[in-house]
C-alpha positions as CSV (number, residue, x, y, z in Angstrom):
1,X,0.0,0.0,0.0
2,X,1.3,3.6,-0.5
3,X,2.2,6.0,2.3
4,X,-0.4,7.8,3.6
5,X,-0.8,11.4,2.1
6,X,-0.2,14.1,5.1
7,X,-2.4,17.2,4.9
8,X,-0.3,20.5,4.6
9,X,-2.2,23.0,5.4
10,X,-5.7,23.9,7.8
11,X,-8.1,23.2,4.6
12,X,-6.2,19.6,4.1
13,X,-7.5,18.6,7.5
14,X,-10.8,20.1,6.5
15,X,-11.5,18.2,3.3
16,X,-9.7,15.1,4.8
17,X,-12.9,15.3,7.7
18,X,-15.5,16.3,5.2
19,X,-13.7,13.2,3.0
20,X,-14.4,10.6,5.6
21,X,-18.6,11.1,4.9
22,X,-17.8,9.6,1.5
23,X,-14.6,7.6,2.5
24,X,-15.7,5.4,5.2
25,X,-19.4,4.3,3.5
26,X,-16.9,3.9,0.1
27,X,-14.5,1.6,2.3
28,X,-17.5,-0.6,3.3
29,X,-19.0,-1.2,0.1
30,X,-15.5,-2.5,-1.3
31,X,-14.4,-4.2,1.5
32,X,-18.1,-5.9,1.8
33,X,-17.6,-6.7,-2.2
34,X,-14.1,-7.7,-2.3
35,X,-15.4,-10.5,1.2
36,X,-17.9,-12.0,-0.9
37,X,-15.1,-12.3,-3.8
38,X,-13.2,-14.2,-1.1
39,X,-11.0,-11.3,-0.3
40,X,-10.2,-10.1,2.8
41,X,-12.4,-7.5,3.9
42,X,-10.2,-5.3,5.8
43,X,-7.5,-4.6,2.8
44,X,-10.6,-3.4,0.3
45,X,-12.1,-1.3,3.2
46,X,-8.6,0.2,3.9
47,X,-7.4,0.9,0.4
48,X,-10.3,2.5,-0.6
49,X,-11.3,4.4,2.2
50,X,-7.2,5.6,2.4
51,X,-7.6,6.6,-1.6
52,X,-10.3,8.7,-1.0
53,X,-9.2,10.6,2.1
54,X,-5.8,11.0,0.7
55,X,-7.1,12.6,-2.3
56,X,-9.4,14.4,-0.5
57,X,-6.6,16.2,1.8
58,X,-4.6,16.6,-1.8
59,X,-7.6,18.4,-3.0
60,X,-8.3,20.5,0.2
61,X,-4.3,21.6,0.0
62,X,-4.0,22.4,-3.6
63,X,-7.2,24.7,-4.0
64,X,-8.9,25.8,0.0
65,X,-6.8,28.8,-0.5
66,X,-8.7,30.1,-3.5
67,X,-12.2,28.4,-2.1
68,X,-11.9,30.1,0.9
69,X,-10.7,33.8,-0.4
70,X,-13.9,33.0,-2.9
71,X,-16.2,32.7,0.0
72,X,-15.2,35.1,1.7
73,X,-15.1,37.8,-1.4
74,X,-18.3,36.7,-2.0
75,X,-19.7,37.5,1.4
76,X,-17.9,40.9,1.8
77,X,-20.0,41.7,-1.8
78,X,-23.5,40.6,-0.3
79,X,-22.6,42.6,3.0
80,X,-21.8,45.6,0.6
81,X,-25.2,45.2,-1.3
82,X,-27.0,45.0,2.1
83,X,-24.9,48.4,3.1
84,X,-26.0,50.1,-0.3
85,X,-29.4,48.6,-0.1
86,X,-30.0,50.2,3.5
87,X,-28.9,53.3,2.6
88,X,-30.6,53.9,-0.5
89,X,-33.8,53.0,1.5
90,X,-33.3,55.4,3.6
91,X,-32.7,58.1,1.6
92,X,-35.7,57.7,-0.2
């Protein structure tokens, strides 16, 4: 099996967590498949669930940066609207 992929940054960790509500039910589905191939359960489970939260962490390190300055541009801009939007109501 390969090495584990380790998280570099805050949003790695993040999409490793939100990686495991896909990763674990992924991990029993193969394992449960590969057991009634006559495989051993525990080496599907664990190479697919590890796939999926490694790529997930990959994911999180190589683009949270740009999700979260998105969010956040986008919130300033609907705060801003709100701001404008009070203002002009009150000037009418």
């Amino acid at each position: 099996m390969a090495s584990r992929y380790e998280p570099k940054s805050v949003m790695g960790w993040v999409f490793t967590v939100v990686g495991g509500i896909v990763g674990i039910p992924v991990g029993l589905i193969k394992g449960s498949f590969d057991a009634m191939q006559g495989g051993s359960f525990l080496d599907g489970a664990g190479a697919a669930c590890e796939a999926t939260l490694d790529k997930a962490a990959e994911f999180g390190d190589e683009h949270g940066g740009k999700i979260v300055s998105r969010v956040l541009t986008g919130v300033l801009l609907g705060v801003g609207v709100d701001i404008a939007h009070d203002i002009h109501d009150h000037d009418a």
